[in-house]
N, C-alpha and C positions, 0 to 999 in steps of 0.2 A: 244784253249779253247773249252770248248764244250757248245755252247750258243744253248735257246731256244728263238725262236722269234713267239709273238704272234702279234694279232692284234684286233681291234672292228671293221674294215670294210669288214669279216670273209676271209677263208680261198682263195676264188676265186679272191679278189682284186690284181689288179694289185702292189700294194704299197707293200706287204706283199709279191708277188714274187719275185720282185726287191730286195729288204733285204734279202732274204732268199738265192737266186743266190750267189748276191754281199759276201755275208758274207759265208757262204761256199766255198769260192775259198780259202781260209785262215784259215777256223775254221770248227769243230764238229760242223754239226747243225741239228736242229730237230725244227721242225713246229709243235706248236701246237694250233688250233685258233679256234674261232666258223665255223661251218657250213654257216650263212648269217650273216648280218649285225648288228651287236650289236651297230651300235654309239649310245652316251649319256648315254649309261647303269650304267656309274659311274662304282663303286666297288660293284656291285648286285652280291649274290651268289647264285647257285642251290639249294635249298633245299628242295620242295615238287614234287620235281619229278625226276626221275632218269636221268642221264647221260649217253647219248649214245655216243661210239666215232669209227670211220671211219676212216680205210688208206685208203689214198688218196696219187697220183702221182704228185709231182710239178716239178720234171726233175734234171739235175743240178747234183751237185754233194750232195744234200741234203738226209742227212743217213735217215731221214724217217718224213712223214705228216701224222697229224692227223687233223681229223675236229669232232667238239665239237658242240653236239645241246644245248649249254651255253653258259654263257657270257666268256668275256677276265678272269676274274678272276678265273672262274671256271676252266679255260685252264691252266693257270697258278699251280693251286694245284693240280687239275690232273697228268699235267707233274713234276713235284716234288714228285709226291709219284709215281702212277703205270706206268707210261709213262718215264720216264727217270729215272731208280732206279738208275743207276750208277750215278747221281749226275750232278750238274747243276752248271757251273762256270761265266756266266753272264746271264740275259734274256734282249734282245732286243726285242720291240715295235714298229710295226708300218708296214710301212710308212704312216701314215693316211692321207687320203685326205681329205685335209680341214686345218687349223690352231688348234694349243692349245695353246691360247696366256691365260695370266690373269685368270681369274674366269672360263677359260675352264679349265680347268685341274680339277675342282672340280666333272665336268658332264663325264670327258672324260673316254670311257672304254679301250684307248689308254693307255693314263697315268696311270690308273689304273691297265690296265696289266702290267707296271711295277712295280706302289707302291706295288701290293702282291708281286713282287720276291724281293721287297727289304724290306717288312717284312718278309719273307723268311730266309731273311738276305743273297740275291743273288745280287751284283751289278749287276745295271737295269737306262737302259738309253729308254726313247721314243722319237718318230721320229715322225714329221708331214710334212708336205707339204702346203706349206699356198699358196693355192690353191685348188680351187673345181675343177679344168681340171687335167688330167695327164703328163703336160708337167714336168720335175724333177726330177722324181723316180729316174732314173738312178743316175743321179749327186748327191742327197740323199742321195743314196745309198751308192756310193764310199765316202760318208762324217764319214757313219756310220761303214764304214771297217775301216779308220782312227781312228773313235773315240775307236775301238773294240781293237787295236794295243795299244793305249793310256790305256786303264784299263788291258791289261796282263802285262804292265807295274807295278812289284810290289810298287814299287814309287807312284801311281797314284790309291791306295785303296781307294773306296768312302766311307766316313764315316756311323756308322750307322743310318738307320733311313734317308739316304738322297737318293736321287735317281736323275738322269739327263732329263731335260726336252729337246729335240732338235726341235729347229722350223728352215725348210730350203724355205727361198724364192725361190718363182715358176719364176724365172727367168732365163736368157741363165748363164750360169758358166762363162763368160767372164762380167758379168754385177756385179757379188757379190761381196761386197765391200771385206768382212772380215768375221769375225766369232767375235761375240762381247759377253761376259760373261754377263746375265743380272738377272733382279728380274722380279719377275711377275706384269706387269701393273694391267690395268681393260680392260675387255674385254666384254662391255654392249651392250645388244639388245633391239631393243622393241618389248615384248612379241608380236604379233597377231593372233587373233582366226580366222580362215574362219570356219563360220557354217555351215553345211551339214544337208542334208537329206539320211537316206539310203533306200534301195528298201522297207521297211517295215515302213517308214513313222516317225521311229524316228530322232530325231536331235543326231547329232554329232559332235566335235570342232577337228580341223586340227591345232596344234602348229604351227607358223612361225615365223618369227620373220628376222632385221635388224638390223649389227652392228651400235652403238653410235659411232660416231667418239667422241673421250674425247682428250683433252690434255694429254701428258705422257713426263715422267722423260725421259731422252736421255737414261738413264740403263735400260730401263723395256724393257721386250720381245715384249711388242708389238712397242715401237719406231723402234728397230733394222729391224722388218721385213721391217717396212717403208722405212729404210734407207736400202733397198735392204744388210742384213748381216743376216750373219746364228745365230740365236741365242743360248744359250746353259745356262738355269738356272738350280742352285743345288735346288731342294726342299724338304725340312724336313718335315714329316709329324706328328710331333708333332704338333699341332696346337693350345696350350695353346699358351692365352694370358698372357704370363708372367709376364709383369708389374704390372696386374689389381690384380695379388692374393693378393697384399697387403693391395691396395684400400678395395679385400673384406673382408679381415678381419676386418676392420673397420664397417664393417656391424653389427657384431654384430649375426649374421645368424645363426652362428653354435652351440652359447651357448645359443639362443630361444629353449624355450619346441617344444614338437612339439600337434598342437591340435589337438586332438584322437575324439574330440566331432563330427568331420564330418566323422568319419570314420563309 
């Protein structure tokens, strides 16, 4: 396959070499990621300012690295039009450091570099590490040349509009239980600001913040990481609530005038 793998902790991360090795011993591959650190960026695109992009050496047997002064997503349309013309047969994500459990996946520019290749309509799997140290990659790694074997499989075409989330616990390979199919729990923090001053004497707020430990269903992504197992949720990024459109028609909503008087 000729797969593109990007990433949001940019090009220099160790998690994105690791995939990028790993998955090259077996596949076409081509790097294409930001320059530095894009985590949280979500799905952000480029648009008032131009795109600059860079080959760059990552070794290996990789057919060629680019680095992107934009987010994941911008990497990902990039490589889809001028960066890989000859066409794109999966995009892998990641190795991120850190977790995409629950309500991550909505910040994450991880996940998000896969949601664009699977509006693309490119099967697109992302990869985390649930862990802030780098002990894992590797073993991640060889999870994600397994999973890469599993979609050349024509049997194993991912629906559209779905994409695969993989969360790999930061633990020895001899500790992992399983690989458990799951949903997206909740993954809650408490926001905290530290106020700052800067050299010019204004104030400034520094985001922080600390996972909520909640209760969770034994199927959600975040129990499994608990339960030391590799997770792997399908997610659809349709994100109507389906049930409620009938509720709103009962509103009554659509057939109100509409009042022009504050216009």
């Amino acid at each position: 396959m000729r797969i593109l793998v990007s990433n949001d902790d940019g090009i220099s991360a160790p998690g994105i070499q690791a995939l990028a090795l790993a998955l090259a011993t077996e596949h076409e591959v081509t790097v294409v990621a930001p320059d530095r650190e894009r985590s949280a960026t979500g799905h952000a695109l480029t648009l008032h300012k131009p795109l600059r992009v860079e080959k760059v050496n990552l070794g290996g047997n990789i057919k060629a690295a680019y680095a992107v002064n934009g987010t994941p997503s911008d990497c990902v349309k990039l490589a889809n039009g001028p960066l890989m013309p000859e066409g794109i047969d999966a995009v892998f994500s990641g190795i991120n450091r850190g977790p995409n459990l629950g309500t991550d996946v909505i910040y994450s520019g991880t996940v998000s570099a896969a949601l664009e290749g699977t509006i693309l309509g490119i099967p697109s799997v992302a990869f985390s590490l649930a862990s802030f140290s780098d002990l894992g990659y590797e073993k991640a790694a060889e999870f994600a040349v397994e999973m890469a074997r599993q979609l050349s499989d024509p049997a194993h075409k991912l629906p559209r509009k779905v994409l695969l989330n993989v969360n790999y616990p930061a633990i020895s390979q001899e500790d992992v239980v399983g690989v458990r199919i799951t949903r997206l729990g909740e993954q809650r923090y408490t926001d905290s600001f530290e106020v700052r001053t800067d050299p010019r004497g204004k104030t400034y707020y520094w985001l922080a913040g600390e996972v909520i430990a909640l209760e969770e269903e034994p199927d959600t992504d975040v129990m499994a990481i608990r339960d030391n197992c590799i997770s792997v949720t399908p997610i659809h990024y349709d994100m109507t609530f389906h049930p409620m459109r009938q509720d709103l028609e009962g509103w009554n909503i659509a057939t109100r005038p509409v009042d022009r008087s504050r216009s």
